[in-house]
N, C-alpha and C positions, 0 to 999 in steps of 0.2 A: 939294249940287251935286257928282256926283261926277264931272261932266265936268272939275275941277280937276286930280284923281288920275287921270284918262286921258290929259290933256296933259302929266304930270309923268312919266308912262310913257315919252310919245313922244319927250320931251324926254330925257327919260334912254336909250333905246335911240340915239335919232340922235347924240346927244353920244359916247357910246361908238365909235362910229363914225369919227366928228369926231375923235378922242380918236386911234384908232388911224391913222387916214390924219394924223394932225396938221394938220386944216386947217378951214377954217367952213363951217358948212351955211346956203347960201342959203334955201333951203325944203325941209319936208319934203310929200310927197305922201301923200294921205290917200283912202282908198274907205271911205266911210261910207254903209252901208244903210239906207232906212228904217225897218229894224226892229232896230236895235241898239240901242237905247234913248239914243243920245244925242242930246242938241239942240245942232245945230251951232252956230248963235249963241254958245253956253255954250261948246261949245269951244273956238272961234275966240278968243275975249276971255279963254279960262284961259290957251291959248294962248301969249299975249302975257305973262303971269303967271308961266307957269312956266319962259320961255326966260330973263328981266332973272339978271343976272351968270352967264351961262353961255355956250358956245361957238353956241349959239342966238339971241341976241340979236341983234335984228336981220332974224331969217328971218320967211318967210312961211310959215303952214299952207294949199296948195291941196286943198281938197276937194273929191273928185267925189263926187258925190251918185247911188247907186247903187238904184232902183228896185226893187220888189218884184215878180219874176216866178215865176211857179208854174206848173207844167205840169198844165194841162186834160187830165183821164183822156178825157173825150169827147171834144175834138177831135182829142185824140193830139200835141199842140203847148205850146210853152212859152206863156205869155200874162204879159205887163206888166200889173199890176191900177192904177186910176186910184186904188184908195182901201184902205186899211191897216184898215178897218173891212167890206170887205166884197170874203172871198174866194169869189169867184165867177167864172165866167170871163166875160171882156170881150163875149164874140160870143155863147156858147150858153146861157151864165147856169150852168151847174153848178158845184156846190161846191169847192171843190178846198181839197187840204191840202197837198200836195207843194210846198215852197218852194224855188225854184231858187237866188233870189238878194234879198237884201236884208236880211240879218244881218253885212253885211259890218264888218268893222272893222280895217283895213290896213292898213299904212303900205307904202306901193306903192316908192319912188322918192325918193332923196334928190338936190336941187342943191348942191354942192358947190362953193365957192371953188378956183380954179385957180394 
Protein backbone atom coordinates (compact mmCIF):
# COMPACT_ATOMS: atom_id res chain seq x y z
CA UNK A 1 0.00 0.00 0.00
CA UNK A 2 1.90 2.64 -0.86
CA UNK A 3 -0.65 5.17 -0.28
CA UNK A 4 0.86 5.02 3.49
CA UNK A 5 4.37 6.68 2.12
CA UNK A 6 2.18 9.52 0.23
CA UNK A 7 0.42 10.34 3.47
CA UNK A 8 3.77 10.38 5.47
CA UNK A 9 4.93 12.82 2.61
CA UNK A 10 1.98 15.16 3.03
CA UNK A 11 2.31 14.80 6.54
CA UNK A 12 5.76 15.71 6.60
CA UNK A 13 5.69 18.78 4.03
CA UNK A 14 2.53 20.38 6.13
CA UNK A 15 4.30 19.75 9.45
CA UNK A 16 7.41 21.60 8.08
CA UNK A 17 5.20 24.22 7.59
CA UNK A 18 3.33 23.86 10.87
CA UNK A 19 6.95 23.82 12.18
CA UNK A 20 7.96 27.22 10.66
CA UNK A 21 4.76 29.29 11.33
CA UNK A 22 4.90 27.46 14.95
CA UNK A 23 1.27 26.71 14.81
CA UNK A 24 -1.39 23.40 13.88
CA UNK A 25 -2.59 22.52 10.75
CA UNK A 26 -6.35 21.99 10.83
CA UNK A 27 -6.53 20.32 7.35
CA UNK A 28 -4.53 19.87 4.53
CA UNK A 29 -6.13 20.22 0.88
CA UNK A 30 -5.56 17.69 -1.49
CA UNK A 31 -6.38 17.51 -5.63
CA UNK A 32 -6.19 14.02 -6.40
CA UNK A 33 -6.55 12.81 -10.15
CA UNK A 34 -8.05 10.00 -11.36
CA UNK A 35 -5.18 8.69 -12.76
CA UNK A 36 -2.67 9.05 -10.23
CA UNK A 37 -2.69 5.79 -9.09
CA UNK A 38 -3.90 6.33 -5.80
CA UNK A 39 -7.01 5.03 -4.00
CA UNK A 40 -8.41 7.53 -1.91
CA UNK A 41 -10.01 5.32 0.73
CA UNK A 42 -6.27 4.17 1.27
CA UNK A 43 -5.28 7.41 1.67
CA UNK A 44 -7.74 9.02 3.85
CA UNK A 45 -7.36 6.01 6.54
CA UNK A 46 -3.11 6.22 6.02
CA UNK A 47 -3.94 9.56 6.54
CA UNK A 48 -5.01 9.24 9.94
CA UNK A 49 -1.86 6.88 10.48
CA UNK A 50 0.61 9.00 9.56
CA UNK A 51 -0.44 12.42 11.37
CA UNK A 52 -0.89 10.43 15.53
CA UNK A 53 2.08 12.26 17.67
CA UNK A 54 2.79 14.89 15.13
CA UNK A 55 1.67 18.72 14.64
CA UNK A 56 -1.17 16.92 12.49
CA UNK A 57 -3.05 15.21 14.65
CA UNK A 58 -6.22 15.89 14.74
CA UNK A 59 -6.53 17.45 10.92
CA UNK A 60 -8.65 16.52 8.26
CA UNK A 61 -7.29 15.37 4.75
CA UNK A 62 -10.06 17.38 2.14
CA UNK A 63 -9.94 15.74 -1.19
CA UNK A 64 -10.97 17.02 -4.31
CA UNK A 65 -11.46 14.54 -6.69
CA UNK A 66 -10.27 15.78 -9.95
CA UNK A 67 -11.60 14.11 -13.29
CA UNK A 68 -9.89 13.04 -16.29
CA UNK A 69 -10.13 15.48 -19.31
CA UNK A 70 -8.55 15.28 -22.57
CA UNK A 71 -8.79 17.51 -25.49
CA UNK A 72 -10.64 16.05 -28.55
CA UNK A 73 -8.34 16.66 -31.68
CA UNK A 74 -11.79 16.57 -33.64
CA UNK A 75 -13.85 18.61 -31.73
CA UNK A 76 -10.99 21.01 -31.13
CA UNK A 77 -12.38 21.17 -27.30
CA UNK A 78 -11.30 19.89 -23.87
CA UNK A 79 -13.75 16.78 -22.84
CA UNK A 80 -14.34 15.13 -19.12
CA UNK A 81 -14.20 11.31 -20.16
CA UNK A 82 -16.97 9.35 -17.85
CA UNK A 83 -14.55 6.17 -17.86
CA UNK A 84 -10.61 5.84 -17.33
CA UNK A 85 -10.86 2.66 -19.62
CA UNK A 86 -12.09 4.29 -22.42
CA UNK A 87 -10.36 7.43 -24.07
CA UNK A 88 -12.56 8.53 -26.56
CA UNK A 89 -14.26 11.49 -26.79
CA UNK A 90 -17.70 11.99 -25.03
CA UNK A 91 -19.77 13.51 -28.09
CA UNK A 92 -17.76 12.33 -31.32
CA UNK A 93 -16.31 9.12 -30.12
CA UNK A 94 -12.54 9.67 -31.35
CA UNK A 95 -9.62 8.53 -29.69
CA UNK A 96 -7.74 10.86 -28.03
CA UNK A 97 -4.31 10.86 -26.04
CA UNK A 98 -3.81 14.36 -24.90
CA UNK A 99 -4.61 14.33 -21.13
CA UNK A 100 -5.37 17.68 -19.81
CA UNK A 101 -6.05 16.88 -16.31
CA UNK A 102 -6.28 13.91 -13.87
CA UNK A 103 -2.70 12.81 -12.84
CA UNK A 104 -3.06 15.29 -10.38
CA UNK A 105 -1.48 14.78 -7.01
CA UNK A 106 -1.34 18.21 -4.82
CA UNK A 107 -1.42 19.47 -1.88
CA UNK A 108 -3.58 22.69 -2.77
CA UNK A 109 -4.05 24.62 0.74
CA UNK A 110 -3.35 24.31 4.24
CA UNK A 111 -6.11 25.33 7.35
CA UNK A 112 -4.02 26.65 9.84
CA UNK A 113 -4.80 27.28 13.66
CA UNK A 114 -4.93 30.90 14.43
Amino acid sequence: MHELSIALNIVDMAQEEAERRNTQVEAVHLELGALSGVVKEALLFSYGIACDGTRLEGSRLVVKDIPIEVFCSSCRIAKTLQSMQWFHCPDCGAATTEILHGKELAITALELKQ
